[in-house]
Residue, then its C-alpha position, 0 to 999 in steps of 0.5 A: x571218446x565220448x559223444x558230446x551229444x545224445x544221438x536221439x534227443x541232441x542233449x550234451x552228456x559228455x561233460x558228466x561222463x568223467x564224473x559218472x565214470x569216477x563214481x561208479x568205479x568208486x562203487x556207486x550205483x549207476x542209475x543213481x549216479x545219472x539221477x544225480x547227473x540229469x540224465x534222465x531221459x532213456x536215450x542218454x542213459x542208454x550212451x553212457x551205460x554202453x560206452x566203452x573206452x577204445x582209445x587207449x586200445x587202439x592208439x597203438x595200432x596207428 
């Protein structure tokens, strides 16, 4: 899950994660992709560039 808000500057990202995610799967740079996206400050790129999706992994160890 996605946090709704950068930790540091409190900007809301997580409305762009899902696009951000279909275009760089669809091969896009991810530098572009945020460009594009607004996200431009380094402590909201650093949340989308690190996340990973754990969800699905751990949902059946509940």
């Amino acid at each position: 899950m996605i946090p709704v808000r950068c930790f540091s500057c409190g900007k809301v990202i997580a409305s762009s994660w899902d696009e951000y995610k279909r275009r760089t799967k669809d091969g896009e740079d991810p530098a572009q992709v945020m460009d594009d996206l607004g996200i431009t400050r380094y402590c909201c790129r650093r949340i989308l560039l690190s996340h990973v999706e754990l969800v699905d992994t751990l949902a059946p160890y509940q």
